[in-house]
N, C-alpha and C positions, 0 to 999 in steps of 0.2 A: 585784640579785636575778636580773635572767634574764644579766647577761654572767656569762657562766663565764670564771673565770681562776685556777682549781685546775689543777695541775700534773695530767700523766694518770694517775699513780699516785693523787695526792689523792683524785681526781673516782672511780676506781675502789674507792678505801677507803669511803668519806664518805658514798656512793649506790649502794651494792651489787643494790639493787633494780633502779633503771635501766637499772645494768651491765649484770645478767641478762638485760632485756628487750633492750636494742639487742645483744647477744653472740645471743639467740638466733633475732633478725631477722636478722645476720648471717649466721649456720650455713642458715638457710633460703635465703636467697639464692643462697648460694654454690651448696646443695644445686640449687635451681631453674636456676641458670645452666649447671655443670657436668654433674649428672645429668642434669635432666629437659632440657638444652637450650630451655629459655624462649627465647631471643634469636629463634629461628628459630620460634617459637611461643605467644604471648605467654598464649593461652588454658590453654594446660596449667596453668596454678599454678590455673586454676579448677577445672579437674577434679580436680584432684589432693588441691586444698586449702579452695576456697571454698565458700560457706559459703550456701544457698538454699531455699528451698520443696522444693525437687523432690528435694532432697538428702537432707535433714531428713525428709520422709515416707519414703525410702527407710531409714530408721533410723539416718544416720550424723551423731550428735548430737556427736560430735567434732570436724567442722567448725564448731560456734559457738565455739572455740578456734581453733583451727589457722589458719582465716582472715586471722587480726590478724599472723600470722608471713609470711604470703606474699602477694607484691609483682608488678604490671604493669609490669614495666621499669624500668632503674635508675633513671632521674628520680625516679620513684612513690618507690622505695626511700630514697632519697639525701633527697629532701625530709620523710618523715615520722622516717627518722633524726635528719637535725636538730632538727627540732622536740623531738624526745622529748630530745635533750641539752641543749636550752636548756629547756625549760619542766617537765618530769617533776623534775627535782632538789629543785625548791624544796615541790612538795607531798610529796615522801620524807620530807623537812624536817620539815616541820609538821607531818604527818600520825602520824611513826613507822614502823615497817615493819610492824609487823600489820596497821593501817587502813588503809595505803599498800596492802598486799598484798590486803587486802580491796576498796579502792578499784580496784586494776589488773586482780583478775579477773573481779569483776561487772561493770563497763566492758567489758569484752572480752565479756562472754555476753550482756550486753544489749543492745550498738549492734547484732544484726542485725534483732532482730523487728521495728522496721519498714521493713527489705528485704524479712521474710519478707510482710508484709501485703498490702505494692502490689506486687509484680511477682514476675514464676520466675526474674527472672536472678540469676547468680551474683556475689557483693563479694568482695572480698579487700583486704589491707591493714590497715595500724597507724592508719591517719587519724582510724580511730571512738573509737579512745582518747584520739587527738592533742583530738578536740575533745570527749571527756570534760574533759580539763585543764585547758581554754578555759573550761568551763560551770562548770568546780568554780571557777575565778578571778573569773570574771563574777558569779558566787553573792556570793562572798568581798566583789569590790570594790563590788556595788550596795549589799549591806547591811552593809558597814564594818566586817567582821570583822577584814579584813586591810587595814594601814594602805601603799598605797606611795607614793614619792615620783612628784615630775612627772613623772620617766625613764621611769622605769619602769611607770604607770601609760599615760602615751601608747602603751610601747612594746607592752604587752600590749592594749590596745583599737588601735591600728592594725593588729594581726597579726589580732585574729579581724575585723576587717571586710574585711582584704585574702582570709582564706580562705576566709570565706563568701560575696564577690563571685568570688572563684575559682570556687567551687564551683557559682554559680548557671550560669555565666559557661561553665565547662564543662562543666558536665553540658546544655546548651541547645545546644553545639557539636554533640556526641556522641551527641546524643539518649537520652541514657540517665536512669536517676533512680533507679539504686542509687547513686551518689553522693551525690546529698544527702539521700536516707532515711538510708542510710549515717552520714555525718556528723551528723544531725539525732539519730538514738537515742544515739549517743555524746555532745552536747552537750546531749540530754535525763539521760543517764545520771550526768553528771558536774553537772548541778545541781541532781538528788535528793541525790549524797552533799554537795554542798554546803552543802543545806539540815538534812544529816541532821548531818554534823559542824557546824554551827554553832555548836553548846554546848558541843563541846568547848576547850579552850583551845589556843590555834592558839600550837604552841613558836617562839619567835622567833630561828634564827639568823642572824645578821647576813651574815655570808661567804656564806649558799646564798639570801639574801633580800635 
């Protein structure tokens, strides 16, 4: 279910949604690295693109999108890329691409309110979705909707305890706590639609499951 081993044309036909999503974390990146010069300035993708109270009052309701496209240095980028390639395919899968579609842009509009709640600083990044995917799985595997095997079951509950001991783990370094509000509204978000798709009948293919 989560190793991928479709060829990259496959994985481009099969999960067009995906595609889109990591194609256009990429254009942003590039944009952020090349344009805006980020490297020499790591805050610019905040101003530019993030997403806060102070923003939001100022009327620019376009950053509770734009956000989830833009990245705090390549690690930041490199890391929530991955994840969306191993783990986004398999809810494309089951979901379809309308509810997938449905499920990828509420996820994106609702992991910031509670950045917006507790503090003025500015989030950025894909991670609030990365642990929508987490929450809609966790949904899935408590109440038995989705059957996995041993592998794959370990493999997905060691990843979300390794990135929510990340996240405690960093955001305590940094003194910051837009990261785990952050990831906390996305792993909130992503096990309302899990609870909301529960009745629907979760399609089962084998190759992306």
């Amino acid at each position: 279910m989560f190793i991928r081993k479709e060829s990259l044309r496959d994985y481009l036909l099969k999960y067009p949604l995906t595609t889109i999503l990591i194609v256009l974390n990429m254009i942003v990146m590039l944009y952020a690295v090349l344009i805006l010069e980020a490297w020499n300035n790591h805050r610019v993708v905040y101003d530019v693109g993030g997403v806060s109270d102070f923003y939001l009052r100022e009327g620019e309701l376009w950053r509770l999108f734009t956000y989830a496209f833009f990245h705090d240095g390549i690690y930041h980028f490199l890391f929530n890329i991955f994840a969306i390639i191993i783990f986004s395919p398999p809810v494309e899968v089951m979901l379809g691409r309308m509810k997938y579609s449905i499920f990828l842009v509420s996820s994106i509009l609702l992991t910031p309110f509670p950045i917006i709640l507790v503090t003025s600083d500015a989030g950025v990044g894909a991670s609030g979705f990365i642990f929508a995917l987490l929450g809609f799985y966790f949904t899935l595997i408590i109440f038995k909707t989705i059957q996995l095997d041993e592998f794959n079951q370990k493999l997905i509950s060691q990843f979300i305890i390794f990135v929510w001991v990340f996240t405690f783990v960093f955001s305590a370094f940094n003194w910051q706590v837009v990261t785990i509000f952050g990831h906390l509204g996305g792993w909130i978000a992503g096990m309302i639609f899990g609870f909301a798709f529960m009745k629907y009948t979760v399609k089962a293919d084998r190759k992306a499951m």
